[in-house]
C-alpha positions as CSV (number, residue, x, y, z in Angstrom):
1,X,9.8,-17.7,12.6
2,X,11.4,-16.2,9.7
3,X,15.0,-14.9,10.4
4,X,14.5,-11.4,9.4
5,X,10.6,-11.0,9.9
6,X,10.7,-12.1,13.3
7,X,7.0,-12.9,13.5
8,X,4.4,-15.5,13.8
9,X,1.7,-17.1,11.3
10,X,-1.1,-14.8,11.7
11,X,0.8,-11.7,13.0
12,X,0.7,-10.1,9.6
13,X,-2.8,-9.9,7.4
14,X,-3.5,-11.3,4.4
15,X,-3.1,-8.1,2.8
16,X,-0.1,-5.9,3.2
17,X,1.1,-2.6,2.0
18,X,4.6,-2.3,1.0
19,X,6.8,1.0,0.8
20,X,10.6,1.0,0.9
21,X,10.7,3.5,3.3
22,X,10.7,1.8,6.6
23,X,9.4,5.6,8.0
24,X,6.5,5.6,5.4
25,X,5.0,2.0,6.8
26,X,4.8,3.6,10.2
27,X,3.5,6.7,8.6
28,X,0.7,4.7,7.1
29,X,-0.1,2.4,9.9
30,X,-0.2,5.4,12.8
31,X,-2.2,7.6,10.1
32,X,-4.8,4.9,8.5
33,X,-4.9,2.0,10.6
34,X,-6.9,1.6,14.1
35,X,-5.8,-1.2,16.6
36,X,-2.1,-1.2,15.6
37,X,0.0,-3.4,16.3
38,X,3.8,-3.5,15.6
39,X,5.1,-6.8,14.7
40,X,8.7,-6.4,13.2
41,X,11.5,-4.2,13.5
42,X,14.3,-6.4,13.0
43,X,16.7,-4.9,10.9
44,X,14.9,-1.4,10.8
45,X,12.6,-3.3,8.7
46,X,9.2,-1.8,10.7
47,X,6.4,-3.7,10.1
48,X,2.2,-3.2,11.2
49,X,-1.0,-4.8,11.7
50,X,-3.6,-2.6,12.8
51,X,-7.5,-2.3,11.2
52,X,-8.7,-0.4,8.2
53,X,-12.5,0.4,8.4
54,X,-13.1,-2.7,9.8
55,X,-10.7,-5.0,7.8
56,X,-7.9,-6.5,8.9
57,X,-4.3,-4.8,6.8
58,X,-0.3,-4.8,7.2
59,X,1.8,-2.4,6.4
60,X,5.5,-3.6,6.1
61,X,8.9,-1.6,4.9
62,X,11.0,-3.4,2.2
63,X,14.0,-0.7,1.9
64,X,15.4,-0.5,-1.8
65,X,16.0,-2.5,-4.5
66,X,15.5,-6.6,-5.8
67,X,17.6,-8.5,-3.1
68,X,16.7,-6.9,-0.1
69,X,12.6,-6.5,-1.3
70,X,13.0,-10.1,-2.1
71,X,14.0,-11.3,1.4
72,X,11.4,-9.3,3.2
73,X,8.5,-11.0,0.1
74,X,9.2,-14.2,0.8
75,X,9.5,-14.3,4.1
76,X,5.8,-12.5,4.1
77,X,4.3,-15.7,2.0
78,X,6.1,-17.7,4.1
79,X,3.8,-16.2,7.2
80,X,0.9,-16.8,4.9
81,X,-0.1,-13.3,3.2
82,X,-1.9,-13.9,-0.1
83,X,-2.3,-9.9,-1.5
84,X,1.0,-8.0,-1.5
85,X,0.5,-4.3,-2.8
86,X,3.7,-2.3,-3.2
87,X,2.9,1.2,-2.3
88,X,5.9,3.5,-4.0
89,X,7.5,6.5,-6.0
90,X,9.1,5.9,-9.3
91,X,10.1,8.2,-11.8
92,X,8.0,9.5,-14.8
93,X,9.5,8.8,-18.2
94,X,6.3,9.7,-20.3
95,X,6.1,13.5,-21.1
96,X,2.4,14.0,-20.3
97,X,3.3,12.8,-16.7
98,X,3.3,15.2,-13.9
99,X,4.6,15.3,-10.0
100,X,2.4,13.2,-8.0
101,X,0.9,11.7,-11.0
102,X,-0.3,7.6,-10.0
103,X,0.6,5.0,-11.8
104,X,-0.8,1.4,-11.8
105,X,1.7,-0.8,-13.2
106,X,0.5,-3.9,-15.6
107,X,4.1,-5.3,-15.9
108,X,7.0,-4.4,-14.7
109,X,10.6,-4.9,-17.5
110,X,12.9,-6.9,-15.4
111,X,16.0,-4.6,-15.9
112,X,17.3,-6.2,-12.4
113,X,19.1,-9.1,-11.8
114,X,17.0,-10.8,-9.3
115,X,14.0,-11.5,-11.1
116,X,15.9,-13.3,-13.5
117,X,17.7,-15.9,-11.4
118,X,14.9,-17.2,-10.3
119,X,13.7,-17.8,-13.8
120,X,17.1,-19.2,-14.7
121,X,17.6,-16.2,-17.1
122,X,15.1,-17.4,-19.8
123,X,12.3,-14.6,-21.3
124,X,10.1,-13.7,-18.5
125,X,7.6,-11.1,-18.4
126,X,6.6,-10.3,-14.5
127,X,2.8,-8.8,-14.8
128,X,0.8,-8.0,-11.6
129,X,-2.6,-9.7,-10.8
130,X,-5.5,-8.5,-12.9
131,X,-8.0,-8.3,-9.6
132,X,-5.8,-6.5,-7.8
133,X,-5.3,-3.8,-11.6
134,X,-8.8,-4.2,-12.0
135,X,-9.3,-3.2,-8.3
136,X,-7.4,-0.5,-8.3
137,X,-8.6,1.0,-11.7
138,X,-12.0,0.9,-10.1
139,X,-11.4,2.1,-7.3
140,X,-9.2,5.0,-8.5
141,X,-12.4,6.2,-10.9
142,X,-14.7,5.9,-7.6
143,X,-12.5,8.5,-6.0
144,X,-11.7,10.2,-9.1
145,X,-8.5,10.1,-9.1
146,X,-6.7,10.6,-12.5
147,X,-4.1,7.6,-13.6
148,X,-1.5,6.0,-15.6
149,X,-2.1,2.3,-16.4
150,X,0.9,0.4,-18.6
151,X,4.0,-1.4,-18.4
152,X,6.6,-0.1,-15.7
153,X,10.3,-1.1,-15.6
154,X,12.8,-2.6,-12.4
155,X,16.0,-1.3,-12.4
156,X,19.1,-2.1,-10.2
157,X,20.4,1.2,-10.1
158,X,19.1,4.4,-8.9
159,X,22.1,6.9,-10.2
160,X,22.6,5.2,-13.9
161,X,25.3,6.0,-15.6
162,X,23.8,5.3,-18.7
163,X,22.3,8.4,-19.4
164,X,20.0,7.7,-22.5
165,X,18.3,4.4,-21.0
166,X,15.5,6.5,-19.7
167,X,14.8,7.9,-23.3
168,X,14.8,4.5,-24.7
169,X,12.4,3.3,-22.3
170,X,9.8,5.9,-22.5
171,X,10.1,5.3,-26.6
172,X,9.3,2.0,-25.7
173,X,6.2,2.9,-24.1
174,X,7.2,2.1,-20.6
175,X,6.0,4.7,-17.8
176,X,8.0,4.5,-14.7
177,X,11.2,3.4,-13.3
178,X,11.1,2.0,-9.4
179,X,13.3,-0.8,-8.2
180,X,11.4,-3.4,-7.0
181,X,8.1,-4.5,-9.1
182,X,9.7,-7.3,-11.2
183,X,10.9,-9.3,-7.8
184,X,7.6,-9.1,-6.8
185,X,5.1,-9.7,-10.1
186,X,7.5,-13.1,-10.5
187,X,6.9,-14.1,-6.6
188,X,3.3,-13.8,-7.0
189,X,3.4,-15.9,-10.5
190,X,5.9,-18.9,-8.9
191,X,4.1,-18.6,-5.0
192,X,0.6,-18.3,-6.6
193,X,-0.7,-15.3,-4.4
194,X,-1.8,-12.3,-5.8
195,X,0.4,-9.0,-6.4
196,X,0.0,-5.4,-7.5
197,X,1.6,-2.0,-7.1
198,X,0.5,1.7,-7.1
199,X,3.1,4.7,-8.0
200,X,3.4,8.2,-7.3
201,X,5.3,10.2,-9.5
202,X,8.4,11.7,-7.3
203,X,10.5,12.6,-10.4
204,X,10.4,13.2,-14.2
205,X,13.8,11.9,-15.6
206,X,13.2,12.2,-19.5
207,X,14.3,15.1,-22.6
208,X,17.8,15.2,-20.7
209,X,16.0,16.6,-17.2
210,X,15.3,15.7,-13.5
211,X,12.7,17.3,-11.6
212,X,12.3,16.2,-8.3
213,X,8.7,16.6,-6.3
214,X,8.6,19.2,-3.1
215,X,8.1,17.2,0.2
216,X,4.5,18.8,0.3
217,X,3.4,17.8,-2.5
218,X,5.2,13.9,-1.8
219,X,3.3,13.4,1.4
220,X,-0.3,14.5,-0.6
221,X,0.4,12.1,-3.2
222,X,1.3,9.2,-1.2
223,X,-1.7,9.7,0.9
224,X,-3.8,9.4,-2.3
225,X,-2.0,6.2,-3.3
226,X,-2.4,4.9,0.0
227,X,-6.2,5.5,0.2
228,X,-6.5,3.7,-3.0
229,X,-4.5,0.7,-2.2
230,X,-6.4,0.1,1.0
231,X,-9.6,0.2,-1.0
232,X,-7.9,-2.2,-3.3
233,X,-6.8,-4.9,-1.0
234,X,-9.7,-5.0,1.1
235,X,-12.2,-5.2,-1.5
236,X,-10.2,-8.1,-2.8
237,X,-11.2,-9.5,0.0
238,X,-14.4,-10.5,-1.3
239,X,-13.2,-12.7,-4.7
């Protein structure tokens, strides 16, 4: 039994959803899921199982940022999941993007300190599995639901005192900020499962502005994202 997912091999799915927000797993598995179970909350760290039209799906909360989202990762593979979707809000640094906009992230800039120890600091580039992008691509145009698809970036810190980074980032092309993506992308390259993650939009932090998403229009958004991921991870099922 891992010491902060105190669970057993074959409590959790193969697939799981991952918000930060402990809150928002228990959102998703009491709104979505049928048959739920709870199976962690060590640590505040609430984690489900519970059935999504038939398939078998986790939901579990990673709170914020590379070391803690790396514990609660790892210690998931070590229980045996082989899909791991992170399901969470960034912020928009393209000017075309709106509030509650999705974004499907390709790769994700390691601009965190994490990902790079475990690649002892040499050039790494952490990209998310292509049937899980492919997936989710599909299965966004099957509900039509409009999307971003590109390079995201990591960051280890949420208030940055560096106040022309974002700038240089969405000059570079990059779409999003979020604070966990690159941990994961590099698990799912060195643990050889599969890894992904879906965005909504929650602020637009670029031209020397910050406008932050109303909680109405948050909980629509995220119940879009989350309707898509669970298409994507179950359908995955089948390759």
């Amino acid at each position: 039994m891992p010491i902060h997912l105190r669970a057993e091999p074959g409590d959790y799915a193969d697939a799981v959803l991952l918000p930060g927000d402990p809150l928002r797993a228990k959102y998703i598995a009491e709104t979505y899921f049928e048959d739920v179970t709870q199976v962690n909350e060590e640590r505040g760290l609430l984690g489900y199982t519970g059935t999504w039209e038939g398939k078998r799906v986790s939901v579990q909360g990673t709170g914020m940022g590379c070391p803690g989202a790396t514990i609660v990762f790892e210690e998931l593979i070590q229980l045996g999941c082989k899909r791991l979707m992170r399901v969470g809000t960034c912020g928009g640094l393209q000017p075309h993007h709106a509030l509650g906009d999705l974004v499907v992230a390709l790769t994700a800039v390691p601009a965190d300190a994490t990902a790079r120890h475990l690649v002892s600091d040499e050039p790494h580039c952490p990209t998310a599995s292509w049937e899980l992008v492919h997936g989710a691509v599909h299965a966004a145009k099957e509900l039509g639901q409009p999307m971003h698809v590109g390079p995201i970036v990591s960051s280890d810190v949420f208030y940055n005192p560096d106040g022309g980074q974002y700038q240089r980032w969405s000059e570079r092309g990059v779409l999003a900020v979020e604070m966990e993506a690159s941990i994961l992308f590099t698990l799912g390259a060195l643990r050889k499962i599969k890894t992904g993650c879906l965005l909504t939009v929650s602020d637009v932090v670029i031209e020397g502005e910050f406008i932050r998403i109303s909680d109405e229009e948050m909980r629509a958004a995220v119940d879009q994202m989350t309707e898509l991921a669970l298409h994507t991870v179950t359908a995955d099922e089948k390759h």
